[in-house]
Each structure stands twice: as structure tokens, then as C-alpha cells.
C-alpha positions in Angstrom: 45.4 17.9 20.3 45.0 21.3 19.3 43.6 20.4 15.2 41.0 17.9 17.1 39.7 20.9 19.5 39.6 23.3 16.1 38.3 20.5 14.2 35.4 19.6 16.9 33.2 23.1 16.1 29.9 22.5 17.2 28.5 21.1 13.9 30.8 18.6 13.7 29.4 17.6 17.5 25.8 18.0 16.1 26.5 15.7 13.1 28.0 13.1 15.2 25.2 13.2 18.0 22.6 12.8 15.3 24.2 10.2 13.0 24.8 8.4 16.9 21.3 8.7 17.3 20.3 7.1 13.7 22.7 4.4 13.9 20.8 3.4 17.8 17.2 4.1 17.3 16.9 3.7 12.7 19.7 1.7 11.7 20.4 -1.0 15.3 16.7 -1.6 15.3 16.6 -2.3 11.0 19.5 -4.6 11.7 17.7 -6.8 14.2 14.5 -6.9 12.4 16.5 -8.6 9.3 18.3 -10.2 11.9 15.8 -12.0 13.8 14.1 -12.5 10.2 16.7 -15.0 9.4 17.1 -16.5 12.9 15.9 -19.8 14.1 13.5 -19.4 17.0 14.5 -22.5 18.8 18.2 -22.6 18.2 19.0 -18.6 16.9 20.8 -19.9 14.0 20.8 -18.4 10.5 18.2 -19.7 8.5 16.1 -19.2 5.8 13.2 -21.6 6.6 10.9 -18.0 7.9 10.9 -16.6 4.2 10.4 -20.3 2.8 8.0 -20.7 4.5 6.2 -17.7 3.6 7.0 -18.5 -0.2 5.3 -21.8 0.2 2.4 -21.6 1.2 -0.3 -19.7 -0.7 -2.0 -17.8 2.4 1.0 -16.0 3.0 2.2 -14.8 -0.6 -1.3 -14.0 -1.7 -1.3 -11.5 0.7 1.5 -9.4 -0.4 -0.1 -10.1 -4.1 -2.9 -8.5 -2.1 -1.4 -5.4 -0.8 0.3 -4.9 -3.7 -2.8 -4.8 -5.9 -4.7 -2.7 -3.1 -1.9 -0.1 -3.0 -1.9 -0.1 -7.2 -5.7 0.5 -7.4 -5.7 3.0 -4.7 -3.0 5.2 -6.0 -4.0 5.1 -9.7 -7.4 6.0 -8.8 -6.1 8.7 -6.2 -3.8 10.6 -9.2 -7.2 10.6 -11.8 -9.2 12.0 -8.8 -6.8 14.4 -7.3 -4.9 15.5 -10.0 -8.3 16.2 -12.1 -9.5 18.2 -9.0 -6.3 20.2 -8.8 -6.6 20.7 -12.3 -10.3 22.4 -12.8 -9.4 24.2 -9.2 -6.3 26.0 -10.7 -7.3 26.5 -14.1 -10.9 27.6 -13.7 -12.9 29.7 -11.4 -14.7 27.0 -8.9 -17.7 28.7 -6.4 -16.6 28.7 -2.7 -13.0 27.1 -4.4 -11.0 28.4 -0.6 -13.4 26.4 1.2 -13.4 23.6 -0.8 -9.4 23.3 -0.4 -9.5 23.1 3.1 -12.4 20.9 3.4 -10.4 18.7 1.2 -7.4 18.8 3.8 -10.0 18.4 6.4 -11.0 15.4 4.9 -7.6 14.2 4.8 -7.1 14.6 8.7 -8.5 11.5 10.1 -7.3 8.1 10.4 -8.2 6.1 7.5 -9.6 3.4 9.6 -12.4 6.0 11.0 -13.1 6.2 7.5 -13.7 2.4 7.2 -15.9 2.6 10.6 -17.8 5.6 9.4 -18.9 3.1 6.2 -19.5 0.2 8.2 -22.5 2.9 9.7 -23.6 3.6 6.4 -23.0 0.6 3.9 -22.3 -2.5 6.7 -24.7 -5.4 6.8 -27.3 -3.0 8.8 -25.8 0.4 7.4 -27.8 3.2 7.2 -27.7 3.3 3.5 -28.0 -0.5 3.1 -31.3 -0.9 5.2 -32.8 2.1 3.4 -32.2 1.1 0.0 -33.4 -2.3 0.8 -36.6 -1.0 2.7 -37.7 1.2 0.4 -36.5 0.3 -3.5 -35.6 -3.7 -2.4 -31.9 -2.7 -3.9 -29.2 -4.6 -2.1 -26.3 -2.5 -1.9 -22.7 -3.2 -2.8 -20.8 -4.6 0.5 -18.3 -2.4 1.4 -16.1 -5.2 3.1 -13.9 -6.7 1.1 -11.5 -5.5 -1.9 -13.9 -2.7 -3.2 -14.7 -1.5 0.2 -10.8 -1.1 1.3 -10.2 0.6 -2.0 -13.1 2.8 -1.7 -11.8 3.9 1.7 -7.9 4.6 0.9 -8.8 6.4 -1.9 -11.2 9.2 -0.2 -8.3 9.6 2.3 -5.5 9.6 -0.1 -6.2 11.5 -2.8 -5.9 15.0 -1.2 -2.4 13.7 -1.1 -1.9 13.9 -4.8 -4.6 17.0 -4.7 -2.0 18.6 -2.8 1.2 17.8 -4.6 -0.5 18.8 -8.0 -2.1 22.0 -7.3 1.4 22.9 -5.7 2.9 22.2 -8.9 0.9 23.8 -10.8 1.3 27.3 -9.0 4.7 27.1 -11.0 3.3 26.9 -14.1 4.2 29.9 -16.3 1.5 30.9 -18.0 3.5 32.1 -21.2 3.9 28.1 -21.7 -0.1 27.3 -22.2 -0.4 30.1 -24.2 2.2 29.8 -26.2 1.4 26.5 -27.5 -2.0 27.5 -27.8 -1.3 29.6 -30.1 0.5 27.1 -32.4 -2.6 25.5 -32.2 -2.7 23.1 -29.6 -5.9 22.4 -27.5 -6.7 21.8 -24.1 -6.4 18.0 -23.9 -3.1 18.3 -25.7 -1.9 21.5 -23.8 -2.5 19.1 -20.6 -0.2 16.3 -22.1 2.3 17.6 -23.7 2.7 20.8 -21.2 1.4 20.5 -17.8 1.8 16.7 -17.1 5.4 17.1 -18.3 6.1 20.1 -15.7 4.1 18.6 -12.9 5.3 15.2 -13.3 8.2 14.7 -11.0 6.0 16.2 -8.1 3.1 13.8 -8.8 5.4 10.6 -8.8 6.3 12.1 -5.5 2.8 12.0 -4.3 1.7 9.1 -5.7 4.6 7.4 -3.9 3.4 9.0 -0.9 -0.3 7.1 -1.6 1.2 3.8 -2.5 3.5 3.9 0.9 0.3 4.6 3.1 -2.2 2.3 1.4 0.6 -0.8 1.3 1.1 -0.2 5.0 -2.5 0.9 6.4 -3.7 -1.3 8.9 -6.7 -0.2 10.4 -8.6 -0.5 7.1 -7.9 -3.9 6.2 -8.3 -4.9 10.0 -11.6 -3.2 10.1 -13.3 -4.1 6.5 -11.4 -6.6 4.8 -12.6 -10.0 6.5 -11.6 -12.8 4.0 -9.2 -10.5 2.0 -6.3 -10.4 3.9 -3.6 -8.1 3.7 0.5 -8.1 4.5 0.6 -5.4 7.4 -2.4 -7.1 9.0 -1.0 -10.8 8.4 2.4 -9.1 10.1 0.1 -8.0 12.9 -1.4 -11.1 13.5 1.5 -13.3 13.6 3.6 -10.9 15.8 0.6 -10.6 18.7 0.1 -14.5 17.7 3.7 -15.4 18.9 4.4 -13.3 21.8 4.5 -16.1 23.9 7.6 -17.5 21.6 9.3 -15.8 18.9 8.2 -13.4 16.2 10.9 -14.4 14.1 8.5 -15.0 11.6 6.9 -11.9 11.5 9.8 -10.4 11.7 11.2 -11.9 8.1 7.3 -10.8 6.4 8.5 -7.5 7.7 11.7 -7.8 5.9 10.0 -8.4 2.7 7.6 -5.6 3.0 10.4 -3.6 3.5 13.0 -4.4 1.0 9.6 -4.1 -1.4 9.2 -0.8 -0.7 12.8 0.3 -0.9 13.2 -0.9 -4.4 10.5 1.0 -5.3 10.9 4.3 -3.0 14.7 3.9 -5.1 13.2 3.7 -8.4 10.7 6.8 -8.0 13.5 8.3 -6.6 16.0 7.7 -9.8 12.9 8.8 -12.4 12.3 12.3 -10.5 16.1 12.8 -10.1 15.9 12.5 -14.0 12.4 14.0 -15.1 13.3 17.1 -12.5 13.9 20.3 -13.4 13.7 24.2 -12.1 10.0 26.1 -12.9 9.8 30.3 -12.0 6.7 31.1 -12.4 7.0 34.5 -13.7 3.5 34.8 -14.2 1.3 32.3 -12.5 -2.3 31.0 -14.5 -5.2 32.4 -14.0 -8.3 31.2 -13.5 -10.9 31.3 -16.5 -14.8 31.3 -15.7 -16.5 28.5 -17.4 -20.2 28.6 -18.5 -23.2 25.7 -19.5 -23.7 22.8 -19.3 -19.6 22.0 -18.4 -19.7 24.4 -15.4 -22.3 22.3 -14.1 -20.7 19.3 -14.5 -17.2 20.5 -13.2 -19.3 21.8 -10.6 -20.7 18.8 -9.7 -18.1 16.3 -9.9 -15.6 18.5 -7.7 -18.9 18.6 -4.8 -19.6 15.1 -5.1 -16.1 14.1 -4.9 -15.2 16.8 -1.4 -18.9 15.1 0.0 -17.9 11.9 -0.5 -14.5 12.3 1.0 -16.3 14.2 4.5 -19.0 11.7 4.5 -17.3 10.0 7.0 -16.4 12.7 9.4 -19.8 13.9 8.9 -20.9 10.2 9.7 -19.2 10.1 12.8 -20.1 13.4 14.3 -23.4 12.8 13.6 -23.9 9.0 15.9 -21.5 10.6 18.2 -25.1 12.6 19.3 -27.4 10.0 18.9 -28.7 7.2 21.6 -26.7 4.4 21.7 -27.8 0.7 23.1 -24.6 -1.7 22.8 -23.9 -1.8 19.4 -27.0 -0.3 18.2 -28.0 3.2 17.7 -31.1 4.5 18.8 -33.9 7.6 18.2 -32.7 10.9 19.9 -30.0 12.9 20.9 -28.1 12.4 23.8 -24.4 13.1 25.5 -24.3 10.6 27.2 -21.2 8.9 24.6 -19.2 12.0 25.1 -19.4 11.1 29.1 -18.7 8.0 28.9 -15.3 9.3 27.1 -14.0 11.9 29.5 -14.8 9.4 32.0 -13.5 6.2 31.5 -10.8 7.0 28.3 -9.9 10.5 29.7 -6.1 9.4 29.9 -6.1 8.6 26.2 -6.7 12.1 25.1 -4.4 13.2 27.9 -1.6 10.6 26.2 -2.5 12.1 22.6 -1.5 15.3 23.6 1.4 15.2 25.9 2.8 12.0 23.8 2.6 14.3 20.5 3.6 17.4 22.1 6.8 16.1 23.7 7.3 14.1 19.9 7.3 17.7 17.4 9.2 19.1 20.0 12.1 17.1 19.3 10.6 16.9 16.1 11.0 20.4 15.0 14.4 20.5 16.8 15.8 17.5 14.9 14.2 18.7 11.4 16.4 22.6 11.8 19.6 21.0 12.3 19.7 18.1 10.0 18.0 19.9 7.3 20.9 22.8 8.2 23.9 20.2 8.1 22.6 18.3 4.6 22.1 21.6 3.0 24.9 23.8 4.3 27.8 21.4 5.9 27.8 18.5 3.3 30.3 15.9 4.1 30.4 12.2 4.6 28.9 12.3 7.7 26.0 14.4 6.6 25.1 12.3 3.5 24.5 8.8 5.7 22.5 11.3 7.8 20.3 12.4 5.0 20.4 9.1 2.9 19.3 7.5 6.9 16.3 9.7 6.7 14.7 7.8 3.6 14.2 4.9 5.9 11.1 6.5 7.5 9.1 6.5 4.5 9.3 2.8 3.8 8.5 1.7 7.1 4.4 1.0 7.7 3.8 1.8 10.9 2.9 -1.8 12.4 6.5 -2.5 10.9 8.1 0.4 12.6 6.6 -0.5 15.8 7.6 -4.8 15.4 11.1 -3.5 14.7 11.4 -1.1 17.8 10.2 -4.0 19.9 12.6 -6.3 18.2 15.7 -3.9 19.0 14.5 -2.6 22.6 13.1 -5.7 24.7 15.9 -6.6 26.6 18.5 -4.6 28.5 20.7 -2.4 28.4 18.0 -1.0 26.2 14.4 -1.9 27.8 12.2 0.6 26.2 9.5 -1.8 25.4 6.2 -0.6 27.8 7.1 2.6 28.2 6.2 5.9 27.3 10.0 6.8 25.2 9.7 4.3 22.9 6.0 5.6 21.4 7.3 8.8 21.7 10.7 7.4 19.4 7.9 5.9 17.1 6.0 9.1 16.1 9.3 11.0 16.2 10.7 8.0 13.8 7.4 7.9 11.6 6.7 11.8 11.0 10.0 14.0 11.1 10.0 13.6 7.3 7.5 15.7 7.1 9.0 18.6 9.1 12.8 17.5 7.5 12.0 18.2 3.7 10.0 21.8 4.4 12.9 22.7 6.4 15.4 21.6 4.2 13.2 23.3 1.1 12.8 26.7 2.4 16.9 26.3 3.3 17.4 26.1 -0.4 15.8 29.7 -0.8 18.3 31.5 1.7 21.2 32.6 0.2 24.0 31.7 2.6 25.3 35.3 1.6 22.7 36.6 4.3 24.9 34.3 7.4 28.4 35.8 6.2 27.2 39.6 6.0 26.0 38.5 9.4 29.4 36.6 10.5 31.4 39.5 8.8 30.0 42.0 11.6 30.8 40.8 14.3 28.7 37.5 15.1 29.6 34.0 15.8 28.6 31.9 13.7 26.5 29.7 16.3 24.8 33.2 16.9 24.0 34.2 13.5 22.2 30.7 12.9 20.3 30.8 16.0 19.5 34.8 15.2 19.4 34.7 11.6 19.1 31.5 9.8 16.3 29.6 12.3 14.2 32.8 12.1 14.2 32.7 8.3 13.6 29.1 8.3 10.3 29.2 10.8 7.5 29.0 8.1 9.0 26.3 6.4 9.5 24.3 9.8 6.1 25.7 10.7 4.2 24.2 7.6 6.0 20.8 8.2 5.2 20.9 11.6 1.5 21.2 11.6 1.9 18.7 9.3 3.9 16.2 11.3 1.5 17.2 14.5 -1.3 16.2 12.9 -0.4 12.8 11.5 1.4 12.1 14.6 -2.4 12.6 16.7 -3.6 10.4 14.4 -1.0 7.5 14.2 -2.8 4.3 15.2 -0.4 1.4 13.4 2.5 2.1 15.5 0.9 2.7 18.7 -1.0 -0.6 18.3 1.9 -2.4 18.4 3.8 -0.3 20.9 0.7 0.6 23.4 -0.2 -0.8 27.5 -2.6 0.0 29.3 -0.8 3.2 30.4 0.1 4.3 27.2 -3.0 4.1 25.4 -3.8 6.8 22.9 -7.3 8.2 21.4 -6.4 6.2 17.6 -5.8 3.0 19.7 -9.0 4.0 22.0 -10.9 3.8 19.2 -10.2 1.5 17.5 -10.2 -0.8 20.4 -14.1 0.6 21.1 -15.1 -0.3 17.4 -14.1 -4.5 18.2 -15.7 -3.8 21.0 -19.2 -2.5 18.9 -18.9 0.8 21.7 -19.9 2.6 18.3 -21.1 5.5 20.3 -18.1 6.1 22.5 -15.9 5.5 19.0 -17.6 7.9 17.1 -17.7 10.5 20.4 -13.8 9.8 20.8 -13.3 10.4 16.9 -15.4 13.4 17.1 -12.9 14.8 19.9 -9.8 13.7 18.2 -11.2 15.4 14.5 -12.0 18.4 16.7 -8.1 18.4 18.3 -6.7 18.2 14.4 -9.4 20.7 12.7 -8.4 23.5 15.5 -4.8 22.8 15.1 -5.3 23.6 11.7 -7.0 26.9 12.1 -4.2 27.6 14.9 -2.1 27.3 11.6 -3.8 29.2 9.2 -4.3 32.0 12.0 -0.5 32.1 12.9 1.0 31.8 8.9 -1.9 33.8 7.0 -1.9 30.6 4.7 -4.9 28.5 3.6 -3.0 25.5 2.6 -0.2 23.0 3.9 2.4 22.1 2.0 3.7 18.5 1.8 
């Protein structure tokens, strides 16, 4: 009895409490959406008929085809576009180069489905850019529903992704490399492929993993612009609401194949880095050489015209959040009258974002300390399923996520379905990923030396983490966490699935105002929820001194 009490420290009860709380609300809920994939809806029996079914018949195959050859497009066009922009932003000497970085986050912080409505305003049937090019020069613009238009959308928002990854990888560039093989004669278009892509090619496969997750699982896009080109998380979304009144067994097994999909793959990027990876110091980071001519101006150009594009949107939206609305149509003049119509009638959905996302990084933060402190410092059995369990979050689209909650919580002893916990469990679910691999990366850098000096004069060693370790982990949890809060503001997929009436959140506000054609109370409520995420950025970058986020 005695070993049991000096074996039960209080890691060893913080690693089972959190591999108890995996196995109930990850790995139960997994089980029963494979489960109920395979079930018979009359009879619950095992059965494959759900995935012949979808292997059958054309509609339903073609649209995994689909997603797959959205979320290829989107991603190779995302790592040209971001990493060329991280590229000419680290290597030369960009005007205004700080402010274009964060109006490329900025650009990043919105749902992508605002991005889709923002181009509905401005190249839909009666766009702003469509009926002007067709009044004036009798040019009728591309439509942006459809494949191109869905592909056009995800890439503006993902490619600050990749953007991101890349410039970060390329801060660790020594410069003694690029000059040295310059000197045995190598160029810059060969200094870029034999040198830099080498060294920053483990981190881009990581961000371009992170495009091809989001673009396979975005809903709102699709939903919004893709009429006849369907798409596997909106097919999965349709079925699901389609069969509440009998079974979503169905939907549950196209699930199941979206996910095992995206675990092969997250496993094979995840086997290439673990071989292509390696340890960079940058002892003496590059610097930035001025270009002149004719290619600063078109460097210049390209990177402005690519950042415009990308804010278009927001810019878009702010803009018709002003103007005069009548039904779906917008009118001459200015007027608040949209904003007023949001504080008064979906007042509770801003009230939700907040407190819902509030209460989430909370336990966010809290959960991302101590499991990035067990994996890293208290490795054991128990430990690895923890930190192989936290995988599963980045292969679950959010409509996904929220099916398989419903799945595993709709009955009793477990009725979470309706209420407030199990969005909160969502968003908790969907972003401590985020917040986990900062933490667990800035753990790396403190050398455990630093605890036992601590331990060896006198403190426990519960004391010295909470004292010593947590402090020196802050701006790693910090930079995670604004990340995690901001995605978790934004989340629509999820909450779509997961919402009532009670629970309703500004995402799911909007996007139920833009079915509705309310464009003017979307665009006000889009406005409010881009003004929420741009001043918890600054609240950031005030706090750390930093004028980046890493991912």
C-alpha cells in the first residue's frame, strides 16, 4: 500500500486524469462514429451496406474525388504563393515589409466562408465587379461559384499558413550556407533549390499539411459558392441534418472515410519530416539585400497585389456593413442602421462568442502546460497514447468533429447534446493543438537543469514547476494561445452542427443571415467579429513585444 501511495505522485494522477479524459471525450466518441458507420439503422447490426453504398453510386464518390482535388489545388497554389512571399520578404528589403506581415495575418483571421460572401458582393451574379465590367466594357466576368471560385477563396485564406511556416524557417537559415555556395558559383535559382528548400522543407510539408487539412474539411465555402460542385464535408452535412429524424448512420460511415483519409496522410507527412528533419542554429541570420529596377517593381507589385487580394474581402465586408441595405439589396448611403439591427436582435451571439471561447482557452491553456510538461519531461507509456491521442485533432474537419460528439453524447448517462459543454468540448477538441505544440516547443529549450538547481534548494518539485517551469513556458503558451483564441472565435463547422437556439455563436449568426440574404446584418456581424480578432491580436503584440505568431 505504501509503493502505490509513493508511486501515485501527482504526475502520475495528472497523466491518468488526462488520458481518462481522452479516452471519454477523443477516443469513446471516435469509436462510436466508426461504430455507428458500420451499424444498420433499422436492426443495429454490423454491416457494410453504408460504405457500399457510398462506393456505388457516383454522387457520393465524386465528392470525395472532389474534395480531394480542391484540397490539392488549394495547397499547391498556397506553397507557390506563400512560400514565394516569405521568400522576397526575408531575403530582400520590402517597403512597409512589418505592416505587410501582419496585414497578411490579418487577412488570415476570418472565417473562410466570409471570404466566399465577401466575393459573392463583388464577383456574384450582380457583384459589384460583375455589373461594372459588364456595364461599362460589356466583359462578363469569370463566376466565382463553382470549382475556381472555391479555390480562389481557400487559397487567399490559406496561404499565410505556409507564409508563416516558411518565413519561420527561414529565420534559421545561416547565412554562411548561401554564401558559401555562392561562392563556388552557384546562383540564386540554384542557391534556392539545392540550399533553402532543402533546410526549410520539413517545416513547409508541415504547413502545407496544415492547408490540405483545412481546405478538405472547410464547409462554409463549399456551402456558400459551390452550387453544382459538391463537396464531402458538405455531402456529410447534408445527410446528417437530412436524417435526424432516423439514423445518421450513413453519414456517420462518409465520416469514417474522410477520416481514415486524412490519417494516412497526416501519417505519411509525418514519416517524410521525421526523416527530411534536422537541427538548424542560425548563427548568423540573412540579411536583407535592397533590390533596384525594373525587378523591385515587380517584386513590389506582386507581394501588394497578392496582401490586397487576400484583405479584399475584409475590406468588402466592412465597407456594406455602412451602406443602406433593402432585403438583400444594397442601397446609396451610409447608415448604422445594420449594426442595430445586430446588438439588438443577435446580441446573445456575440455574448456566446466570448464567454463560450473564454471558458474553452481557459482549459485550453491549462490542458496544453501539463500535457506538453508530461510528453516532454515524464515520458512513459501513459504519456505517449496521451501525445500520440493528440494527433487526432488535426484530422478531424470540424462538421466531422461535431457529427461524432453528437454520435457519442445523445443519450444518457452522457446527454451533452444542446448544451452549452459540449461546444465548449468542441473548440477545446478542435484548437488545443495549437496551444499543445508551442508549449511543448519552448519546453524543449529549458534545460531541466534549471528545475533540479531549483529542487536541490529546498523546493518541491510541484512548487518549482508552478514557480519556475510555467513562468518560463508563458510566451510559448502565450503565442499558441492567441492563436487557439482566435480560431476558436471563428470556428463555424463545429458549431453548426453542435448549435440551438441558445447556443448560437457570431460564425453560425452569420452565416445563417447570409441564406437568409440579411447581407447587411452579415457583413455588420463580420465586421464586429473581425474587430474582436484584430484587437486580440494587438492585445498580443502589446503584451509579447512580437509582431508575428508562430504556428
Amino acid at each position: 500500500m505504501s509503493k502505490m501511495k509513493k508511486k501515485m505522485d501527482f504526475w502520475t494522477a495528472v497523466t491518468i486524469i488526462i488520458a481518462a479524459l481522452f479516452i471519454l471525450f477523443l477516443i469513446y466518441p471516435l469509436f462510436s462514429l466508426f461504430l455507428t458507420g458500420f451499424q444498420n439503422p433499422e436492426t443495429g447490426q454490423f454491416t457494410m451496406d453504408n460504405f457500399i453504398r457510398f462506393f456505388r453510386k457516383k454522387y457520393y464518390y465524386q465528392t470525395l474525388f472532389n474534395s480531394l482535388k480542391i484540397a490539392v489545388c488549394v495547397t499547391c497554389i498556397a506553397i507557390v504563393t506563400g512560400s514565394a512571399l516569405a521568400y522576397f520578404m526575408s531575403f530582400y528589403k520590402i517597403h512597409f515589409s512589418s505592416a505587410l506581415e501582419i496585414l497578411i495575418i490579418i487577412s488570415m483571421l476570418s472565417p473562410p466562408f466570409i471570404g466566399a460572401y465577401s466575393w459573392i458582393l463583388l464577383l456574384g451574379r450582380s457583384g459589384a465587379i460583375t455589373v461594372f465590367f459588364k456595364n461599362v466594357f460589356g466583359i462578363t466576368t469569370p463566376s466565382i461559384y463553382g470549382f475556381g471560385g472555391i479555390v480562389l477563396v481557400m487559397t487567399l485564406k490559406l496561404f499565410p499558413f505556409i507564409f508563416l511556416y516558411v518565413s519561420g524557417a527561414l529565420k534559421k537559415v545561416d547565412a554562411s550556407l548561401v554564401e558559401a555556395s555562392s561562392s563556388l558559383g552557384c546562383g540564386a535559382l540554384k542557391n534556392i533549390y539545392t540550399i533553402i528548400l532543402p533546410l526549410v522543407l520539413p517545416t513547409l510539408l508541415a504547413g502545407s499539411l496544415l492547408v490540405f487539412m483545412n481546405a478538405l474539411g472547410d464547409f462554409g465555402t463549399p456551402r456558400l459558392i459551390g452550387e453544382g460542385f459538391q463537396v464531402m464535408p458538405v455531402v456529410i452535412y447534408n445527410e446528417f441534418v437530412s436524417e435526424v429524424g432516423g439514423t445518421a448512420n450513413f453519414s456517420a460511415a462518409l465520416a469514417t472515410i474522410l477520416v481514415l483519409i486524412t490519417a494516412v496522410l497526416f501519417l505519411i507527412q509525418k514519416y517524410v519530416v521525421n526523416r527530411l528533419s534536422f537541427t538548424m542554429s542560425s548563427m548568423r541570420p540573412i540579411a536583407r539585400k535592397a533590390i533596384h529596377g525594373w525587378k523591385s517593381a515587380v517584386v513590389h507589385l506582386l507581394i501588394y497585389f497578392v496582401v490586397f487580394l487576400a484583405l479584399l474581402p475584409q475590406i468588402t465586408v466592412i465597407f456594406t456593413s455602412f451602406l443602406k441595405t433593402q432585403g438583400s439589396r444594397f442601397l446609396r448611403g451610409f447608415t448604422l442602421d445594420s449594426y442595430r439591427a445586430v446588438f439588438k436582435n443577435l446580441s446573445d451571439s456575440i455574448s456566446n462568442t466570448l464567454v463560450f471561447g473564454a471558458v474553452a482557452i481557459t482549459i485550453v491553456v491549462l490542458l496544453g502546460i501539463f500535457i506538453s510538461y508530461i510528453s516532454v519531461r515524464r515520458r512513459n507509456a501513459a504519456t505517449g497514447f496521451i501525445d500520440m491521442s493528440t494527433m487526432f485533432p488535426y484530422i478531424l474537419p470540424g462538421s466531422v468533429l461535431g457529427i461524432t460528439l453528437l454520435l457519442a453524447f445523445n443519450k444518457k448517462p452522457l446527454l451533452l447534446s444542446g448544451t452549452t459543454f459540449i461546444i465548449i468540448l468542441a473548440y477545446v477538441i478542435r484548437r488545443l493543438p495549437y496551444t499543445l505544440r508551442s508549449s511543448a516547443a519552448i519546453l524543449y529549450q529549458i534545460s531541466p537543469s534549471m528545475e533540479e538547481a531549483s529542487i536541490s534548494l529546498g523546493c518541491s518539485p510541484l512548487k518549482t514547476f508552478f514557480k519556475i517551469t510555467v513562468v518560463l513556458m508563458l510566451p510559448g503558451v502565450f503565442s499558441g494561445a492567441v492563436l487557439s483564441w482566435i480560431t476558436i472565435i471563428n470556428e463555424l463547422s463545429a458549431s453548426l452542427i453542435l448549435y440551438t437556439g441558445g447556443t448560437r455563436t457570431m460564425s453560425v449568426a452569420i452565416y445563417t443571415e447570409v441564406l437568409r440574404s440579411g447581407y447587411g446584418t452579415a457583413a455588420a456581424m463580420s465586421t464586429v467579429l473581425t474587430a474582436i480578432t484584430v484587437l486580440s491580436l494587438v492585445i498580443f503584440f502589446k503584451l509579447s513585444g512580437r509582431r508575428s505568431v508562430d504556428v
